[in-house]
C-alpha positions as CSV (number, residue, x, y, z in Angstrom):
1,X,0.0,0.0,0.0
2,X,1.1,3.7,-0.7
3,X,0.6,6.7,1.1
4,X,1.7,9.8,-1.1
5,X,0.3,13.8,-0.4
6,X,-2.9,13.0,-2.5
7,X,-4.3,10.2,-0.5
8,X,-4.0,7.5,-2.9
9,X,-4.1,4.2,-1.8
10,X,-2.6,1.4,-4.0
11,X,-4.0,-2.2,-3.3
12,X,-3.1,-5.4,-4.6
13,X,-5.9,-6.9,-6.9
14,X,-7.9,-9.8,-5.7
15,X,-7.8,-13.2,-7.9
16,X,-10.8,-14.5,-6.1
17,X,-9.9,-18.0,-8.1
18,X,-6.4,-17.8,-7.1
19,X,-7.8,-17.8,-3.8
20,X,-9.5,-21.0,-4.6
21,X,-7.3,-22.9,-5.6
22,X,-5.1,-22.2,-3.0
23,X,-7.5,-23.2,-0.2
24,X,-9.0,-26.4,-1.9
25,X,-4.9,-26.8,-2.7
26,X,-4.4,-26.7,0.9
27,X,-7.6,-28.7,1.8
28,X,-6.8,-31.9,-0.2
29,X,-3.3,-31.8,1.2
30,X,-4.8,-31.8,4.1
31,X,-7.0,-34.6,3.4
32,X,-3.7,-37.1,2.1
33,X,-2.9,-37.3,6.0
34,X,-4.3,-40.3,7.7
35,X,-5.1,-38.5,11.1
36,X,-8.4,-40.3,11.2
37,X,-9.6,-44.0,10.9
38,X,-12.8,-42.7,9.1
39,X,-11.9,-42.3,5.5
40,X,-8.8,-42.4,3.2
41,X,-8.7,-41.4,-0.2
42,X,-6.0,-43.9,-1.4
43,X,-7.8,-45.1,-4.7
44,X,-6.6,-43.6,-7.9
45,X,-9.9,-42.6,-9.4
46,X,-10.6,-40.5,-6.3
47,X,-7.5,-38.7,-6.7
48,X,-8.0,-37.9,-10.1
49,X,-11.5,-36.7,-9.7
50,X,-9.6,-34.1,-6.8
51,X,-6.4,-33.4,-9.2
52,X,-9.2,-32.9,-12.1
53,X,-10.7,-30.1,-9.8
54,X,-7.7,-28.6,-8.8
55,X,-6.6,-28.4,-12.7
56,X,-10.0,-26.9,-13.6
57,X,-9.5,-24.1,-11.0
58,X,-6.1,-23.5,-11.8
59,X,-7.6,-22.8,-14.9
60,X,-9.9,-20.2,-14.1
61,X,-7.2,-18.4,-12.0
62,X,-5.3,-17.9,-15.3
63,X,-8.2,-17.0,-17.3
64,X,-8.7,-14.3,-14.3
65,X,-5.2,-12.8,-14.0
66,X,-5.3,-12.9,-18.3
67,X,-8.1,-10.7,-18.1
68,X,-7.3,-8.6,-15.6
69,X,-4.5,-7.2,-16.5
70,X,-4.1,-4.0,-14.1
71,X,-2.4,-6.0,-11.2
72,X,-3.3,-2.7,-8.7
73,X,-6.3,-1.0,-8.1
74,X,-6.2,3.0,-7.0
75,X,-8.6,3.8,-4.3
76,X,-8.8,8.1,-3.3
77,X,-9.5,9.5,0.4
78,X,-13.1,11.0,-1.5
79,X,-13.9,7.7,-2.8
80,X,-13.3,5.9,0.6
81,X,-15.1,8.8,2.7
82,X,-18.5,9.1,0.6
83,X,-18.8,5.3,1.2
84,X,-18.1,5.5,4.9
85,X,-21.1,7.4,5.3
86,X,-23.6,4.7,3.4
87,X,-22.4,1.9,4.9
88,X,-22.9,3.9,8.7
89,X,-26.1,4.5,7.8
90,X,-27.2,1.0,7.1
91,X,-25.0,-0.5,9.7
92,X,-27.0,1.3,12.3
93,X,-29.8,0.3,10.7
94,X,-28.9,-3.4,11.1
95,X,-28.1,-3.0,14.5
96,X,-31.7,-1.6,15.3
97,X,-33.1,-5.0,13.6
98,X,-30.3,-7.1,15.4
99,X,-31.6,-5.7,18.8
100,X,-35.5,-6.0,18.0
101,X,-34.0,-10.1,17.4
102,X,-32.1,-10.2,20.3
103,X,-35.3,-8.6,22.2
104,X,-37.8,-10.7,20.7
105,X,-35.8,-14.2,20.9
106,X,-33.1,-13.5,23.5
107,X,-29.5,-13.3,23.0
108,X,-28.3,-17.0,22.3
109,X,-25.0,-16.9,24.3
110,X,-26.5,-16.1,27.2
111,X,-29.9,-18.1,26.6
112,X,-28.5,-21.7,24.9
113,X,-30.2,-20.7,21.8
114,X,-28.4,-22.5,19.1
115,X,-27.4,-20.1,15.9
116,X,-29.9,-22.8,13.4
117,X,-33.2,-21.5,15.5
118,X,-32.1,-18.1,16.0
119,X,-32.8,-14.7,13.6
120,X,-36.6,-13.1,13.0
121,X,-37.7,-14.4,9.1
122,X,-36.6,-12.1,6.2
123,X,-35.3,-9.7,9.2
124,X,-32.2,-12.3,10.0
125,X,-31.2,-12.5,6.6
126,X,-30.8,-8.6,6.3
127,X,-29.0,-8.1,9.5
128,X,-26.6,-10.8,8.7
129,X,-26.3,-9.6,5.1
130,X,-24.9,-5.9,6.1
131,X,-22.8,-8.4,9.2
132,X,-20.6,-9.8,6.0
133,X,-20.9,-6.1,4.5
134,X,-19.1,-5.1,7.4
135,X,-16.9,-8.3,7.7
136,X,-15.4,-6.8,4.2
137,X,-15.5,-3.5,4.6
138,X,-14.1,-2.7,8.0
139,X,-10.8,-4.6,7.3
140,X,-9.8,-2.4,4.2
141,X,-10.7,0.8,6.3
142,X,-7.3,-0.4,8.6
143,X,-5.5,0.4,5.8
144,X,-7.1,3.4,4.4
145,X,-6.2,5.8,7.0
146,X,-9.5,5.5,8.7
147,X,-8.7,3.0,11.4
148,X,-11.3,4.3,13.8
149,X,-14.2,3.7,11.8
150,X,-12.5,0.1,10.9
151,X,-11.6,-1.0,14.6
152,X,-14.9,0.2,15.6
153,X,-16.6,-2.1,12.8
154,X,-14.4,-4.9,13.2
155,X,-15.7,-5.0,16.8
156,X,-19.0,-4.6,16.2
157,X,-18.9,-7.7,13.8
158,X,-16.5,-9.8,16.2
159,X,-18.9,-9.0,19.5
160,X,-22.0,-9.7,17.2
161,X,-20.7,-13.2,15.9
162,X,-19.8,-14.1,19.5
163,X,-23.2,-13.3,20.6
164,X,-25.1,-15.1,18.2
165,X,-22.4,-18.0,18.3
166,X,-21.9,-17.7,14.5
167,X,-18.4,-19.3,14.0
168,X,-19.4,-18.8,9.8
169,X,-19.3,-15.1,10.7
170,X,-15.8,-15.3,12.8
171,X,-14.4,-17.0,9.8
172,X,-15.4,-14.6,6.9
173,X,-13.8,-11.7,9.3
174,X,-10.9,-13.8,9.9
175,X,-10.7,-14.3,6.3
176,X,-11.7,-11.4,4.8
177,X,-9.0,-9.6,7.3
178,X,-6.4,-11.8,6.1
179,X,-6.9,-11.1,2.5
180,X,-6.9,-6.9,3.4
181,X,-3.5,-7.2,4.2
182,X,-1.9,-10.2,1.7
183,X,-3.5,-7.1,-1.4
184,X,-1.0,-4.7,0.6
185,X,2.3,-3.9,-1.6
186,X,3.9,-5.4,1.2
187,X,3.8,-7.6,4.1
188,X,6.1,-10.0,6.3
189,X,5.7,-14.0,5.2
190,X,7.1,-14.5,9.1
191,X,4.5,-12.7,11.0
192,X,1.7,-14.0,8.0
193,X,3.0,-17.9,9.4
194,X,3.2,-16.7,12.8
195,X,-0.7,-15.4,13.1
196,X,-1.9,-18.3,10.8
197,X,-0.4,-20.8,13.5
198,X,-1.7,-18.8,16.3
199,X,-5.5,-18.4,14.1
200,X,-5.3,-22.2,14.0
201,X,-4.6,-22.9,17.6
202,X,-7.4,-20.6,18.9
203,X,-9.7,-21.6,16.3
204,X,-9.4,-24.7,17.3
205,X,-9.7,-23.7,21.2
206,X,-13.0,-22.1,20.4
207,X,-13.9,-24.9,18.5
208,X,-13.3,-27.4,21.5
209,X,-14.8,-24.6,23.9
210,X,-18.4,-24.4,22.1
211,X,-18.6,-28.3,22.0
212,X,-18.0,-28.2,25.9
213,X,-20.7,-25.9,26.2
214,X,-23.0,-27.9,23.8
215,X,-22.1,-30.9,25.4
216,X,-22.4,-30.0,29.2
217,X,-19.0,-30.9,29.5
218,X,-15.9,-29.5,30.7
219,X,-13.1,-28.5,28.7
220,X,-10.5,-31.9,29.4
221,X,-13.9,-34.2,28.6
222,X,-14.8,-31.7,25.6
223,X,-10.9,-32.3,23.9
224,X,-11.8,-36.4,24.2
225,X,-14.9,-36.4,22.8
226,X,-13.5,-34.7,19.5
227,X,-11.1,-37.0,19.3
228,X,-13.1,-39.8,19.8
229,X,-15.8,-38.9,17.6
230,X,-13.5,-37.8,14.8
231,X,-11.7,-40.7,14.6
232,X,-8.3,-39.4,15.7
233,X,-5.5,-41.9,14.2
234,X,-2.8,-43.5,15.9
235,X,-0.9,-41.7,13.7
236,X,-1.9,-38.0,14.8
237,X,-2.2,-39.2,18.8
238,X,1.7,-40.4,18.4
239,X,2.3,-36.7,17.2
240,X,1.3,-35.2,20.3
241,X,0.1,-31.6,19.4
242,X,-2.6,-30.0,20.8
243,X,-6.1,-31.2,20.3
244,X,-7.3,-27.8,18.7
245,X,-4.8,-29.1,15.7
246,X,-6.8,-32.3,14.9
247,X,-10.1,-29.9,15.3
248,X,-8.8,-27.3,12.7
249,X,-7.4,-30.5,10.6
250,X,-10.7,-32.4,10.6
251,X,-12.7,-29.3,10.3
252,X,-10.8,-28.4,6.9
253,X,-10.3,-32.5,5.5
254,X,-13.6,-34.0,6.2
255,X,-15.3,-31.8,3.6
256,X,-13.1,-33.1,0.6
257,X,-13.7,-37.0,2.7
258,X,-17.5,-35.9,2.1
259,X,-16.9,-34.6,-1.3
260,X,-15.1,-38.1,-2.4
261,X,-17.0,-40.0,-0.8
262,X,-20.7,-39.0,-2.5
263,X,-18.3,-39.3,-5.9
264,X,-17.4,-42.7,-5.0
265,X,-21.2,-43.7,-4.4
266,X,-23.4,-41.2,-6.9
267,X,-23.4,-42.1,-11.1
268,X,-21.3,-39.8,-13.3
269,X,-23.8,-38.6,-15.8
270,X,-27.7,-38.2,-14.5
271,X,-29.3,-35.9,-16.5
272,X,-33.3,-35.4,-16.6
273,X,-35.7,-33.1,-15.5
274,X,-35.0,-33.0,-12.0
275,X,-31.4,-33.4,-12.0
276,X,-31.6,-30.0,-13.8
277,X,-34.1,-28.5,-11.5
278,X,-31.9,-29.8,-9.0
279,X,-28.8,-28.2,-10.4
280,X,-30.5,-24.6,-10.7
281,X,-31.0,-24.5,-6.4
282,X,-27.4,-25.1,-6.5
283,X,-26.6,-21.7,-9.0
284,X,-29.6,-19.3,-7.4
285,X,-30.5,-17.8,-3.8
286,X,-32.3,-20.2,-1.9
287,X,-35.3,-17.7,-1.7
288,X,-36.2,-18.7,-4.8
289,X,-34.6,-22.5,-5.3
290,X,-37.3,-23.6,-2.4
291,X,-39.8,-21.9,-3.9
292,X,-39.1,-23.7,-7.0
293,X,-38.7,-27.3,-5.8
294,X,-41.6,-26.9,-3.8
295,X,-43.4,-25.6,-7.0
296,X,-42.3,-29.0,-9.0
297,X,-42.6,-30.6,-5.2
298,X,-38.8,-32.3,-5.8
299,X,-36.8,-33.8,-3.1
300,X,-33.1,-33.9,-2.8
301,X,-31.0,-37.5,-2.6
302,X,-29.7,-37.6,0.5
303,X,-25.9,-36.5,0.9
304,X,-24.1,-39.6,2.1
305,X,-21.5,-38.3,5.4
306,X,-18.6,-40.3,6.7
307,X,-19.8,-39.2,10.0
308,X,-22.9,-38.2,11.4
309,X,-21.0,-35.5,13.3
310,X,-19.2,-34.5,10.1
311,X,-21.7,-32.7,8.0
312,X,-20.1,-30.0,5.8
313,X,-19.1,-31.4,2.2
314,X,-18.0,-28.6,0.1
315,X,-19.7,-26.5,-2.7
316,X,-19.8,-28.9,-5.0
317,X,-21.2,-32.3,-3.4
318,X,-24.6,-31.2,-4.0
319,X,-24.5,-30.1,-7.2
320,X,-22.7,-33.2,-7.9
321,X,-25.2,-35.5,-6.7
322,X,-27.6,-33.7,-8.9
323,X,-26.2,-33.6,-12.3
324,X,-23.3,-36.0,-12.1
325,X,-19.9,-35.1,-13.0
326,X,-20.2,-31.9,-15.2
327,X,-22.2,-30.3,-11.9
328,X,-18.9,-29.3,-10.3
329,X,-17.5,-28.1,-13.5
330,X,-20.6,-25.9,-13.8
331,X,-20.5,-24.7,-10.7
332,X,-16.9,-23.4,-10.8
333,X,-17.4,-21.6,-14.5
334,X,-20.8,-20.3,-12.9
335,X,-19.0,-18.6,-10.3
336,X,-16.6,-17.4,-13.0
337,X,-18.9,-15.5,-15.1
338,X,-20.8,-14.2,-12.2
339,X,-17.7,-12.8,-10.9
340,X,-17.2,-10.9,-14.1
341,X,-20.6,-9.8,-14.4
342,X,-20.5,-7.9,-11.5
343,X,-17.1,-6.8,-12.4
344,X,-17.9,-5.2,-15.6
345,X,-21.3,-3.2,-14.1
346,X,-19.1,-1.9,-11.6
347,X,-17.6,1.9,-12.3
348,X,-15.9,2.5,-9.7
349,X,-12.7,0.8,-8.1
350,X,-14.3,0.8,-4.6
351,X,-16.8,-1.7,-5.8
352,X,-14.8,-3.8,-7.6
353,X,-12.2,-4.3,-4.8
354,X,-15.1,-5.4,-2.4
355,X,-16.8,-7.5,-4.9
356,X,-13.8,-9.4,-5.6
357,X,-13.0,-9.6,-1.9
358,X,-17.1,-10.6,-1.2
359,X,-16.1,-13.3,-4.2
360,X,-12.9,-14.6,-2.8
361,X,-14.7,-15.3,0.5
362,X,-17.6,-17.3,-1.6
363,X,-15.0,-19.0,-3.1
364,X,-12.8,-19.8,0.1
365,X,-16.0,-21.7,2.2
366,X,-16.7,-23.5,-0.9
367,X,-14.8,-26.2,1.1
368,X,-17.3,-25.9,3.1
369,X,-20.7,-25.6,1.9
370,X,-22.1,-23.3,-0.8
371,X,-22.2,-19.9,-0.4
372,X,-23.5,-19.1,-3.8
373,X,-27.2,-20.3,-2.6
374,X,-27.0,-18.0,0.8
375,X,-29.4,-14.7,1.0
376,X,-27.1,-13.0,2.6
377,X,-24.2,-13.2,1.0
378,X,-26.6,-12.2,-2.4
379,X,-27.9,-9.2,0.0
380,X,-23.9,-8.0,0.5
381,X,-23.3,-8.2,-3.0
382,X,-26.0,-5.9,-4.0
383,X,-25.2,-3.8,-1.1
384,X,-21.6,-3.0,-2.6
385,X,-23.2,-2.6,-6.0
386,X,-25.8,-0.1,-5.3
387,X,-23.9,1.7,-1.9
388,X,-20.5,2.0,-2.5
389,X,-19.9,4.8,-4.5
């Protein structure tokens, strides 16, 4: 980043799929070691499939930076002040709606509500739309010479996710933070390995914390149980590392074990009607995919775990299960041509470096689960498109 008498700010562009392939890089990596009994991928055709993926997305980073060709995008001190006041404005207004929630159905930290039966209809989806606004805003603010308004957003967004025990919204901050200050001109690779190790560790900690509260149980009993019920190898136990490790580990791997494991059981090609229908939900906001299958009264196949406990299986196992082996495929070139879209409406920089930042964070939890399908994330986008200015 630069700092010169005008008040220019130089930031690095975002490649939202060289994101991608990073973290699904990392993720199968992470799914090679054996640190639990569960699943192995260890037959060829699986590790194709993955390599196949990984090839595919490689692609679409190229295509990206090919496209792209201004590696730097200028933002001004007017450009980044007019948008500070429209995203206050509707940031109180979500914390009005977030207290009439927190009035109406208590505050679920303090009330053992759990996150999947918490938020007012149509309301929730708002609030925790402008929430990931925030989550992507307040970081670049740190580094636009306007660190009051972005510690003060950044805590407001941290405090919220903690009271509505919402690790989804602790990891877009975490993420979105992360990829603030990797588009800076420059940065440390020692103290970038020294927070990721220290983010890991207290992830996990969290991670083991909320299952003791869950569970009733206390911490030691908590660190057992996750263990236990993830399988834990003799292979990691010999290692000796902190339990939060095998948590962050089998949080990242047993998506892509999920992922394999629906390809090892699910046909290739299955195209009809539904299979199409079904494909669609996958590419669209859920507010209208459920109105649709409920329309054409469809019903999913069921996505096969290798756990009970261990339900998150990526972006693309769904879409998989749908439509066979081109689903994936679709999905990723999808994402691609609706990350241009957006892109090309946009005239001004400010949009375009949170849309690709709102982008790279869709693409990231696609280990996870599909983010492409979730209201709010559809409400944030349109935010940035019709706010920032």
């Amino acid at each position: 980043m630069s700092d010169n008498k005008d008040k220019v700010y130089s930031f690095k562009r975002v490649n939202p799929f060289g994101l991608l392939i990073r973290a699904w890089g990392i993720a199968c990596l992470f799914s090679l070691l054996e640190f639990s009994d569960y699943f192995k991928i260890d037959q060829i055709s699986d590790l194709i499939f993955l390599i196949s993926l990984l090839l595919f997305m490689a692609i679409l980073a190229k295509f990206y930076n090919y496209s792209n060709k201004n590696k730097y995008i200028v933002l001004d001190q007017l450009e980044i002040k007019n948008s500070i006041n429209s995203f206050s404005r509707i940031g109180i207004l979500s914390l009005l709606a977030a207290t009439l929630e927190f009035y109406v159905q208590g505050i679920p930290i303090l009330n053992n509500i759990s996150y999947s039966e918490f938020g007012l209809p149509v309301i929730h989806v708002f609030v925790y739309g402008i929430a990931i606004v925030w989550a992507v805003y307040a970081p670049l603010l740190l580094y636009t010479g306007h660190k009051k308004v972005g510690y003060t957003g950044s805590f407001l967004i941290l405090f919220y996710s903690v009271l509505i025990i919402s690790r989804h919204l602790l990891l877009i901050y975490i993420i979105s933070f992360s990829i603030s200050y990797l588009s800076l001109k420059k940065y440390k690779i020692r103290k970038i390995l020294f927070l990721g190790i220290v983010t890991i560790f207290v992830f996990g900690e969290i991670g083991t914390l909320r299952m003791s509260y869950i569970l009733n149980l206390n911490f030691e009993d908590a660190r057992d149980y996750i263990l236990i019920n993830g399988g834990a190898s003799e292979i990691f136990r010999d290692l000796n590392v902190p339990v939060s490790f095998f948590w962050f580990w089998l949080y990242i791997a047993s998506p892509i074990y999920n992922l394999v494991y629906n390809y090892q059981i699910y046909p290739l090609f299955d195209i009809n009607t539904i299979s199409v229908i079904n494909t669609l939900s996958q590419l669209i906001p859920e507010t209208i995919s459920k109105r649709m299958i409920d329309s054409y009264r469809i019903q999913f196949d069921n996505t096969y775990l290798i756990a009970d406990n261990l339900t998150a299986s990526t972006a693309l196992a769904r879409i998989y299960i749908a439509i066979g082996i081109i689903g994936p495929y679709l999905y990723l070139m999808y994402a691609y041509l609706l990350n241009n879209f957006f892109l090309i409406i946009s005239n001004n920089n400010l949009r375009k470096v949170l849309i690709e930042k709102t982008f790279g964070l869709i693409l990231i939890l696609s280990i996870f689960d599909n983010m492409l399908t979730m209201p709010s994330f559809w409400v944030a986008l349109l935010i940035f498109y019709f706010i920032a200015r």
